[in-house]
VEXVO-974852 format. One record per residue (C-alpha): x, y, z. Coordinates in Angstrom, 1 decimal, padded with zeros to 4 digits. Layout:
N
X/Y/Z
X/Y/Z $
...
END
This chain:
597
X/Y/Z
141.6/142.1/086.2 $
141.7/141.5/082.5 $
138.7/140.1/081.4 $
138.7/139.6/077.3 $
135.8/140.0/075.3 $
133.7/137.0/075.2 $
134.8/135.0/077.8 $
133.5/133.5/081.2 $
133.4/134.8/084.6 $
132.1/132.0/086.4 $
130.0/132.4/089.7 $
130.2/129.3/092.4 $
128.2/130.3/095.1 $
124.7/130.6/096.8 $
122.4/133.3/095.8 $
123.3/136.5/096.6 $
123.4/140.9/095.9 $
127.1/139.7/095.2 $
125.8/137.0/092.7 $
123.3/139.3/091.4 $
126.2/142.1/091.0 $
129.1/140.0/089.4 $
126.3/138.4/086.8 $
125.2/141.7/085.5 $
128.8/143.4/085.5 $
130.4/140.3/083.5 $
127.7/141.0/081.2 $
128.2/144.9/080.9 $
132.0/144.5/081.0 $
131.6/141.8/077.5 $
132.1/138.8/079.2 $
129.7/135.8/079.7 $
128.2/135.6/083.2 $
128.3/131.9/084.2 $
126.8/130.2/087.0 $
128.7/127.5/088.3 $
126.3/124.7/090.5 $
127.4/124.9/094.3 $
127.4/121.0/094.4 $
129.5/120.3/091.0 $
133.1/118.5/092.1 $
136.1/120.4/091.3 $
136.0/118.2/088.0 $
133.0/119.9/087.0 $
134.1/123.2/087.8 $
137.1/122.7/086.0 $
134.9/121.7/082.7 $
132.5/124.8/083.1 $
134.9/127.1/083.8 $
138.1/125.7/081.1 $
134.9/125.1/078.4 $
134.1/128.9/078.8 $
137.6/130.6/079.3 $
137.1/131.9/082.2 $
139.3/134.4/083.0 $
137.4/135.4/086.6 $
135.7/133.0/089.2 $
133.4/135.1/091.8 $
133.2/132.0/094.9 $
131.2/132.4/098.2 $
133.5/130.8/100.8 $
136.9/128.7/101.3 $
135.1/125.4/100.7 $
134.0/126.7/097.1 $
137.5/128.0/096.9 $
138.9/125.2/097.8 $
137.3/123.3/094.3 $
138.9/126.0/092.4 $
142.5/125.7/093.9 $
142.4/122.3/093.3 $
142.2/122.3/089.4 $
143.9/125.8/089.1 $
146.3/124.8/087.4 $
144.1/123.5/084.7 $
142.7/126.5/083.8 $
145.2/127.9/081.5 $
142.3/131.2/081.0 $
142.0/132.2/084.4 $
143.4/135.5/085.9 $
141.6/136.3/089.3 $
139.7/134.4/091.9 $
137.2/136.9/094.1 $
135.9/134.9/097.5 $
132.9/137.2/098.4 $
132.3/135.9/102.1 $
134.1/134.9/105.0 $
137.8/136.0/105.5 $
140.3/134.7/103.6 $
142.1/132.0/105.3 $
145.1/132.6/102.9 $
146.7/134.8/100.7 $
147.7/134.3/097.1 $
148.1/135.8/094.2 $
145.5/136.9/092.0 $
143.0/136.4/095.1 $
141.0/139.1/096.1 $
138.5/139.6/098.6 $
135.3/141.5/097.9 $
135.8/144.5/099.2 $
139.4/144.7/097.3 $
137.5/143.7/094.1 $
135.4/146.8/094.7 $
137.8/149.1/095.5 $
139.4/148.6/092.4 $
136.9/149.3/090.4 $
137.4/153.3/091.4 $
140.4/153.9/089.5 $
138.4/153.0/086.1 $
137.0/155.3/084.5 $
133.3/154.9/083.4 $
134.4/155.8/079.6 $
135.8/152.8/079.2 $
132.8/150.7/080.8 $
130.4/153.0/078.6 $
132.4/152.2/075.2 $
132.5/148.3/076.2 $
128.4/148.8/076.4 $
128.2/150.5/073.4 $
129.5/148.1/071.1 $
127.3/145.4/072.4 $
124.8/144.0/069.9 $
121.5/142.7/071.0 $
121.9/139.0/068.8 $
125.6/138.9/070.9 $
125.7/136.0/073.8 $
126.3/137.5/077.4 $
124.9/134.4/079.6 $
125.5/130.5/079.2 $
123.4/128.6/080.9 $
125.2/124.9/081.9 $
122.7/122.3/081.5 $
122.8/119.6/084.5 $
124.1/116.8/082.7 $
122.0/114.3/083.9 $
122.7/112.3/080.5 $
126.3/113.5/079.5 $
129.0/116.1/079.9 $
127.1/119.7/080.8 $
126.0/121.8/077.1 $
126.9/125.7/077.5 $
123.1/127.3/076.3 $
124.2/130.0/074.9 $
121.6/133.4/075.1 $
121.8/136.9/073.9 $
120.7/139.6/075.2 $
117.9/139.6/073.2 $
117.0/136.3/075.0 $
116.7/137.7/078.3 $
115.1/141.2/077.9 $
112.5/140.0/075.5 $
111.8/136.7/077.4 $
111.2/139.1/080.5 $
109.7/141.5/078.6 $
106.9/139.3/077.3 $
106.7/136.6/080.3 $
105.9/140.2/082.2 $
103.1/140.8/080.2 $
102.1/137.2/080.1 $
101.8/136.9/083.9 $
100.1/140.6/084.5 $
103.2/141.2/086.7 $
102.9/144.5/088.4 $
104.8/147.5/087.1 $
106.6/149.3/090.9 $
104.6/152.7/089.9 $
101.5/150.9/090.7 $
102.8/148.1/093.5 $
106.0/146.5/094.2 $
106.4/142.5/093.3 $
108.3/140.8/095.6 $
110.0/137.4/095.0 $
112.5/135.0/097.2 $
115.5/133.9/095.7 $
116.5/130.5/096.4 $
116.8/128.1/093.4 $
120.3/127.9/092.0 $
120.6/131.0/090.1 $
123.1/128.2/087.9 $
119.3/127.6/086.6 $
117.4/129.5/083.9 $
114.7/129.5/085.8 $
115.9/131.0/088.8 $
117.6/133.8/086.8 $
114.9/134.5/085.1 $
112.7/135.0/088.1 $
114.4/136.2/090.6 $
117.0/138.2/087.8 $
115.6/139.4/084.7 $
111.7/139.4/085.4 $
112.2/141.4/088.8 $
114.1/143.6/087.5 $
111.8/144.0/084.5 $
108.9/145.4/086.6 $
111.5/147.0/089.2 $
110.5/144.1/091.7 $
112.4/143.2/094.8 $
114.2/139.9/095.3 $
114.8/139.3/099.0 $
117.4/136.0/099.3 $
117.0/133.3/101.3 $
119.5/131.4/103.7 $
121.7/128.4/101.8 $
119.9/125.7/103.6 $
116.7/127.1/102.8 $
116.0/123.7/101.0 $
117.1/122.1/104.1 $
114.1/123.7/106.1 $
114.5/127.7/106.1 $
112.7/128.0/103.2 $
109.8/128.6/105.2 $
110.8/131.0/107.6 $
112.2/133.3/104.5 $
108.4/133.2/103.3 $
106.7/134.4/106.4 $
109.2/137.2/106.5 $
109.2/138.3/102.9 $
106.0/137.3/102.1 $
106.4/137.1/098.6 $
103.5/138.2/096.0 $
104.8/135.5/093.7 $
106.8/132.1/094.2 $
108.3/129.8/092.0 $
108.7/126.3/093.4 $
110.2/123.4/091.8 $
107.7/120.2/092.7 $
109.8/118.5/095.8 $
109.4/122.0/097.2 $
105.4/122.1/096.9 $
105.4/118.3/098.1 $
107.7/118.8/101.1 $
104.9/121.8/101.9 $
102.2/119.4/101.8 $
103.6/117.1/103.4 $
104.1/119.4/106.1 $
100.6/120.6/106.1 $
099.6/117.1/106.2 $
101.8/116.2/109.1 $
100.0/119.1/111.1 $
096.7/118.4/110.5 $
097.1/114.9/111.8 $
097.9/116.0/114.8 $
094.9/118.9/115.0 $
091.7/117.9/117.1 $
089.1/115.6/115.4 $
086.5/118.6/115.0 $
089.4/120.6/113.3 $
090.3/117.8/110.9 $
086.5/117.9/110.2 $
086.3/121.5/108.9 $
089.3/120.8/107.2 $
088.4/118.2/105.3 $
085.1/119.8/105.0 $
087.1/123.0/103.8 $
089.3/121.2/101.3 $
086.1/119.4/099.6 $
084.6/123.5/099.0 $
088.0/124.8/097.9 $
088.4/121.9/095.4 $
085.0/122.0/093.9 $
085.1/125.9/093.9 $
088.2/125.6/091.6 $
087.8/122.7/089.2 $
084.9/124.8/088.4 $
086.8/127.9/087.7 $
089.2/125.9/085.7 $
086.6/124.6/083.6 $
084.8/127.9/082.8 $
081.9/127.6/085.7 $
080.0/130.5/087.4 $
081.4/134.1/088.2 $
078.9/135.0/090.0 $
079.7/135.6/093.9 $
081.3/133.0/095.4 $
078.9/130.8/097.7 $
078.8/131.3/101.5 $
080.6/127.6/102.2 $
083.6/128.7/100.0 $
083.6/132.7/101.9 $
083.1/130.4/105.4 $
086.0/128.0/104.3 $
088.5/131.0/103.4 $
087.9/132.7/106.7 $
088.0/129.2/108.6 $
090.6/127.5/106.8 $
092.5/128.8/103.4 $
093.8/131.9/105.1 $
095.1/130.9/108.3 $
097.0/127.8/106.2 $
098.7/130.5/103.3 $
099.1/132.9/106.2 $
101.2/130.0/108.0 $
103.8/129.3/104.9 $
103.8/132.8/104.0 $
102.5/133.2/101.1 $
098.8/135.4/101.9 $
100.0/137.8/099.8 $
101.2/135.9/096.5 $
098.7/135.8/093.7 $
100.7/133.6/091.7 $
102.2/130.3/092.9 $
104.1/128.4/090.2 $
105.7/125.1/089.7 $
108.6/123.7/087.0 $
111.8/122.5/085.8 $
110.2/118.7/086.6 $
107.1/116.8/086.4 $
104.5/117.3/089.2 $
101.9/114.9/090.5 $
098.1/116.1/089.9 $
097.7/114.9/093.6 $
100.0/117.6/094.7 $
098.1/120.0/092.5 $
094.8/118.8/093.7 $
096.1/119.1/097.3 $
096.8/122.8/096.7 $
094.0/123.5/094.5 $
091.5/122.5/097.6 $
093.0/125.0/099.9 $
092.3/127.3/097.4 $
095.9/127.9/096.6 $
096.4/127.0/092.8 $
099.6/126.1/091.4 $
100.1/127.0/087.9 $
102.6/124.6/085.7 $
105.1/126.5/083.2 $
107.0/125.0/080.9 $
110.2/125.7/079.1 $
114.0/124.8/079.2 $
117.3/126.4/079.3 $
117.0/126.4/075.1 $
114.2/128.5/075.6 $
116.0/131.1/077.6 $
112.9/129.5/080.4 $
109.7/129.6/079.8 $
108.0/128.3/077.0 $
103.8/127.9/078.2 $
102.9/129.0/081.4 $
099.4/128.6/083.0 $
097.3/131.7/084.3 $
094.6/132.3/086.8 $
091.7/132.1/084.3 $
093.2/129.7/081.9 $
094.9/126.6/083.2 $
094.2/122.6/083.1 $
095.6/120.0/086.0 $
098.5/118.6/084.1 $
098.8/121.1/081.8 $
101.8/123.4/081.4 $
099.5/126.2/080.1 $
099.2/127.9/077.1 $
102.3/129.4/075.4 $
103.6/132.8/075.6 $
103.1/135.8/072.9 $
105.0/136.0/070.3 $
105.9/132.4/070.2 $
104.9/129.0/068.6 $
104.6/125.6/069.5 $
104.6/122.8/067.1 $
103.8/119.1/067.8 $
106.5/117.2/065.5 $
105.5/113.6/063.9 $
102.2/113.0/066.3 $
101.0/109.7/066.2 $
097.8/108.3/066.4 $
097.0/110.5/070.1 $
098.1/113.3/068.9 $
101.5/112.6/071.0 $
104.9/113.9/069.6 $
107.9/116.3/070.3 $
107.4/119.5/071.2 $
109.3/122.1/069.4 $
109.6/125.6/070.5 $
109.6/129.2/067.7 $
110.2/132.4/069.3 $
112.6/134.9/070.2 $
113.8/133.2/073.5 $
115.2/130.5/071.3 $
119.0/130.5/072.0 $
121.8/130.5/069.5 $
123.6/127.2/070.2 $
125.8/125.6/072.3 $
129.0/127.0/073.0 $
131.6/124.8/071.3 $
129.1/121.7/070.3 $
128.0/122.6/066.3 $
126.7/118.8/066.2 $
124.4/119.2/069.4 $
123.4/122.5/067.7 $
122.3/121.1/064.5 $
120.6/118.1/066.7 $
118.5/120.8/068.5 $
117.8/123.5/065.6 $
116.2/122.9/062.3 $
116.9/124.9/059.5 $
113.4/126.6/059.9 $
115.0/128.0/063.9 $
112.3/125.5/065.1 $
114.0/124.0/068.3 $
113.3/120.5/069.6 $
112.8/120.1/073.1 $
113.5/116.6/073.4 $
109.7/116.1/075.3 $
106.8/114.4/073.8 $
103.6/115.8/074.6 $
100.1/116.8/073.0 $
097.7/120.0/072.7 $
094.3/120.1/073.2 $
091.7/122.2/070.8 $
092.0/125.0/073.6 $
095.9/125.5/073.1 $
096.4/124.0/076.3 $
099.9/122.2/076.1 $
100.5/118.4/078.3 $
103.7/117.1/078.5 $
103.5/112.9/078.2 $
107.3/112.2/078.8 $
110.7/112.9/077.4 $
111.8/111.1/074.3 $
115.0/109.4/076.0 $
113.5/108.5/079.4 $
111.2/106.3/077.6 $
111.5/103.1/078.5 $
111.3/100.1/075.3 $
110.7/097.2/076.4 $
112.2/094.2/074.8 $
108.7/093.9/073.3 $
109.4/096.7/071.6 $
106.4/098.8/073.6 $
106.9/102.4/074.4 $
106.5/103.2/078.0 $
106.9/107.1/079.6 $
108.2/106.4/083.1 $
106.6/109.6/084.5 $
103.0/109.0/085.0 $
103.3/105.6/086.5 $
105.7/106.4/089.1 $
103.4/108.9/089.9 $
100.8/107.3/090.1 $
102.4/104.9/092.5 $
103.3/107.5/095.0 $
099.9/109.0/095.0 $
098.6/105.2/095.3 $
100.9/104.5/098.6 $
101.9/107.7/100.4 $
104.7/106.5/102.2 $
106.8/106.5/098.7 $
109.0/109.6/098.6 $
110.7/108.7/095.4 $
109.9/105.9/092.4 $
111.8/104.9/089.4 $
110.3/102.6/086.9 $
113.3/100.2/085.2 $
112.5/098.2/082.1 $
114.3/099.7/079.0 $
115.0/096.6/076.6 $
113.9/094.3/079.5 $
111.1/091.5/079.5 $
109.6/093.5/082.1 $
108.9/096.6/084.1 $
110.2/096.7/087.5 $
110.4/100.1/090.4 $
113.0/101.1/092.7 $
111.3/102.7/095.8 $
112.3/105.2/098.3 $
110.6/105.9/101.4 $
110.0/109.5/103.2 $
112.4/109.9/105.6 $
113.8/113.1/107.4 $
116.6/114.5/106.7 $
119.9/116.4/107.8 $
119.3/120.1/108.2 $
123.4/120.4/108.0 $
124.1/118.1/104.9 $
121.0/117.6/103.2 $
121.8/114.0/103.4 $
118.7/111.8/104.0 $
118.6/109.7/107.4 $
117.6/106.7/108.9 $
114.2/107.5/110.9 $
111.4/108.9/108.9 $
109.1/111.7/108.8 $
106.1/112.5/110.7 $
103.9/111.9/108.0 $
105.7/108.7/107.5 $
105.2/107.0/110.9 $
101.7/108.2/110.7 $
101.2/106.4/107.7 $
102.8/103.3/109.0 $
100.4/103.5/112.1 $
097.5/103.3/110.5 $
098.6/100.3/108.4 $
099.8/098.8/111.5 $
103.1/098.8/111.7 $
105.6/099.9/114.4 $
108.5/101.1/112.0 $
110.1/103.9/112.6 $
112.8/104.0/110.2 $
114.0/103.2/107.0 $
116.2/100.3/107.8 $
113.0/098.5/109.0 $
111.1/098.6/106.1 $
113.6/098.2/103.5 $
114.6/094.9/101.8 $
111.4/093.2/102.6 $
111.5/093.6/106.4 $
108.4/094.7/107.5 $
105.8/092.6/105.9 $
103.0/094.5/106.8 $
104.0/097.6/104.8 $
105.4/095.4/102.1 $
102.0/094.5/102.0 $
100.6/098.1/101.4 $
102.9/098.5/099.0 $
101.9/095.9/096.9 $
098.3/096.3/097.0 $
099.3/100.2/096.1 $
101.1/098.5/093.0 $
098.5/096.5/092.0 $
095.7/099.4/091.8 $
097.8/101.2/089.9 $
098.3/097.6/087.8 $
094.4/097.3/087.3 $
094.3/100.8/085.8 $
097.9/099.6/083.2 $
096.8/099.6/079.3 $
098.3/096.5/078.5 $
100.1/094.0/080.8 $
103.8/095.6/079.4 $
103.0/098.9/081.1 $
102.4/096.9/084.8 $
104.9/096.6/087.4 $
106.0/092.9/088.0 $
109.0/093.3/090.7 $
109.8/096.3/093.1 $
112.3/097.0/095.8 $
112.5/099.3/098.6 $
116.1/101.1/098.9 $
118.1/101.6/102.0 $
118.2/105.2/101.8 $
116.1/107.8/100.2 $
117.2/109.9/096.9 $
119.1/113.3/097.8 $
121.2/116.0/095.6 $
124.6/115.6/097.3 $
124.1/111.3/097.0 $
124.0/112.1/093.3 $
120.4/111.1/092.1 $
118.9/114.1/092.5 $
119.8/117.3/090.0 $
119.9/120.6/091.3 $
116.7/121.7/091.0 $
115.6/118.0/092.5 $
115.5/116.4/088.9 $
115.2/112.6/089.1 $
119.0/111.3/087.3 $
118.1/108.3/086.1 $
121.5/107.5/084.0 $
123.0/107.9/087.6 $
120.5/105.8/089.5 $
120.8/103.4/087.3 $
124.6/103.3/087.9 $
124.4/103.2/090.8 $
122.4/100.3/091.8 $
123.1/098.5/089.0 $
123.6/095.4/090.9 $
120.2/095.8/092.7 $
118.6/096.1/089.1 $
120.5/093.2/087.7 $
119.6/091.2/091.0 $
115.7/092.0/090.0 $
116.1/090.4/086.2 $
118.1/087.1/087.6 $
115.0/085.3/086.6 $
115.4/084.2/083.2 $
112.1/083.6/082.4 $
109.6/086.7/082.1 $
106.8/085.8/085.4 $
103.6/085.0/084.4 $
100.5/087.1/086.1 $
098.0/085.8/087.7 $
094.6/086.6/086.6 $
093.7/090.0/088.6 $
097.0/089.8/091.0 $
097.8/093.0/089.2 $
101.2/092.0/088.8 $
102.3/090.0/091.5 $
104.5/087.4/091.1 $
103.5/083.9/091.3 $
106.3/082.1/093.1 $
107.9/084.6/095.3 $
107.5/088.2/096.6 $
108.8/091.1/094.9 $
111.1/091.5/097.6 $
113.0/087.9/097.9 $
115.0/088.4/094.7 $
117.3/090.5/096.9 $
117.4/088.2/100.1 $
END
């Protein structure tokens, strides 16, 4: 097909052997294996694939083809297009179906192949990672071999993964394998310890997910945060609607599994566990793993975005803890990961051997960038010397870009990332993160929350509410979930849906909301860091409306662009609102909610 050394052969298409097969024969062949994210436009296609010279794009179906067609004739590199499902509704040149792609592999003989592999070096790139651009055009990562085998190599070792001569690991594949993290799992590591990656459906984040896990049932499972919240919100939805002497052991259950655990985490007893925590396993913890599948995972994990303690709390008290890792495409994935007998709520863990972290400029808390040493470092980004130099020192220290802090233990905490801080036009530093947390632990009924306020007189939220949404699109919909209208019952309202609540019109849940605010107001700093205006939006935040990332990363350059004009409406007022004494941020003329009406 005439791939040349060194360039791209770009994969647009859910996870799959066939994904699985091109990435690690673009890489043997001397190419760069390229994941292309199944919900870029054909624009952004066109940049991934014309930045890397692609000469080959592997696609999963006419609609992915269809991107490509469209800017074909804007990539001047390209030679062949392969469409690896469904039958090919046309024929063109250079367009080959799977099995024909195959097939002519037979006629070449493995010399060649075996010369190609021999002249590889391990310091050469084969992979580049895109990153999402959620605050510019997409960066190719570029990572050696080196990268990957070592970074699986001693993330292996890290994690006490299971070598297959003693027992087989077992992993789901269903993250975008466009993402480090989900090539590293379900890819490198797996193969590392001659695991077995089963795949999941495409709509598996739609609502299949589940049904993959009770089949496979995985002894390890990577989960990026909205994952393990739409799992608790599940298992909250169900308990509600359990008898009242179930919901007692439940609750009864939880309160054991979460004591049991805080005290592992923090060094307690070994002895044998007690008879209310053996009672609560056999009443409670295994019949709830047993139900999402996962009875036979020993290691639950969660990154690629911030996760609420709440949700790690939740988990920890059915005796089902979620260990945080952190890392970045930069650092070929993971950086610190957290492990059964050491970990910290709302810490990322410690970091892996053979690497270093160093804390760079810490202010008075100990709080600065994070910067990563180690042999999963990459090498650059392809074509971008500048946003090289801006990411590598001249000591091969690389800057992640997050602010954080350790503790004497080692234990690494991410406090925020250096340009999602918000400055006030006070001048006051403000990490985004932990307050909109803190608001959707405060009032359950928030799905998603965005703090606003960078170089404004004040700090205002945009507010999403949990709503269900469509298995086919993954768009979110008008009514909302379970868990939702049971929360709106008990605070007694009659809503139903989203288009009830938002803009002000239901004033009892307005009211909720508010007092929500204003306890997570009483706990603020300093009165810069409390909320003074919110709004509730019409619809909820979803990947193919644009403000989510792949991997369900918040885009805040793209929410903010988006409702600009509901942000601007918010700062009309000229003049910054003066609190109350202990109204925790409420306004004192008019509700957060009339700005808009």
């Amino acid at each position: 097909m005439g791939l040349e050394r060194y360039h791209g052969v770009g994969i647009l298409g859910f996870n799959s052997p066939e994904w699985f097969i091109t990435d690690i024969a673009a890489i043997l062949a001397g190419g760069f294996a390229v994941g292309i994210y199944t919900t870029n436009s054909p624009e952004a296609c066109q940049y991934v694939a014309e930045n890397c010279h692609a000469n080959i794009l592997v696609v999963e179906n006419h609609k992915q083809l269809q991107k490509i067609l469209q800017v074909e004739d804007k990539l001047p590199h390209l030679k062949a297009i392969i469409q690896y499902k469904d039958v090919l509704k046309e024929k063109r040149p250079n367009l080959y179906t799977w099995a024909e792609f195959m097939a002519m592999g037979s006629d070449v003989p493995d010399t060649q192949l075996d010369s190609i592999i021999a002249s590889q070096r391990p310091n050469q790139c084969c992979t580049l990672i895109y990153t999402s651009g959620t605050t510019g055009q997409p960066k190719g990562v570029m990572l050696s071999h080196d990268n990957l085998t070592w970074t699986a190599y001693a993330t292996g070792l890290h994690v006490r993964l299971t070598d297959a001569n003693v027992a087989q690991e077992s992993v789901v594949s269903y993250l975008p394998l466009s993402h480090i993290a989900a090539q590293m799992v379900d890819i490198w590591l797996t193969m590392r310890v001659g695991g077995a990656t089963y795949f999941a459906q495409p709509d598996a984040l739609k609502g299949t997910l589940i049904n993959t896990l009770r089949e496979v049932r995985p002894t390890a499972f990577m989960g990026v945060p909205r994952v393990w919240e739409k799992m608790q919100e599940k298992l909250k939805s169900a308990g509600a609607k359990s008898s009242t002497v179930r919901r007692k052991v439940a609750t009864w259950a939880k309160g054991v599994g979460l004591q049991t655990n805080l005290s592992k985490m923090k060094g307690g007893s070994t002895a044998p566990a007690s008879l209310n925590y053996r009672l609560a396993k056999k009443l409670v913890f295994r019949k709830v793993r047993k139900a999402l599948g996962l009875d036979r995972c020993t290691k639950c994990y969660t990154g690629a975005a911030p996760i609420a303690k709440e949700t790690l709390e939740f988990f920890l008290s059915l005796d089902m803890p979620v260990y945080e890792l952190y890392g970045m495409s930069e650092s070929t994935g993971p950086h610190t990961i957290s492990l059964p007998d050491a970990f910290y709520l709302t810490s990322c863990g410690k970091v892996i051997s053979g690497c270093e972290t160093k804390i760079f400029s810490p202010d008075e808390e100990g709080i600065g960038e994070v910067c990563f040493w180690g042999r999963h470092v990459f090498m650059g980004y392809l074509n971008m010397p500048d946003k090289t130099e801006e990411a590598l020192d001249a000591e091969g220290w690389l800057h992640s870009g997050d602010l954080g802090k350790q503790n004497t233990d080692g234990f690494l905490f991410i406090t925020g990332r250096i340009k999602e801080l918000i400055i006030t036009a006070g001048g006051e530093n403000i990490p985004p993160v932990p307050i909109e947390d803190a608001v959707k632990e405060a009032v359950p009924l928030i799905s998603n929350a965005m703090l606003i306020g960078d170089k404004r007189k004040f700090l205002s939220m945009l507010l999403t509410i949990k709503c269900q949404v469509n298995a086919d699109t993954g768009e979110p919909e008008d009514e909302l979930t379970e868990e939702a209208v049971e929360q709106c019952r008990k605070l007694g309202s009659t809503a139903t849906r989203v288009s009830q609540i938002a803009r002000g019109r239901d004033n009892v849940i307005d009211t909720a909301i508010q007092e929500g605010i204003k306890r997570v107001n009483d706990k603020a700093v300093s009165n810069a860091q409390r909320i003074q205006k919110w709004i509730v939006l019409e619809r909820d935040f979803s990947i193919p409306g644009g403000e989510l990332g792949p991997t369900m990363k918040l885009k805040r350059p793209v929410v903010l662009k988006m409702y600009k004009e509901q942000i601007d409406n918010i700062y009309k007022e000229m003049v910054t609102p003066k609190l109350e004494p202990g109204n925790g941020g409420r306004h004192t003329n008019f509700s957060p909610v009339e700005v808009l009406l």
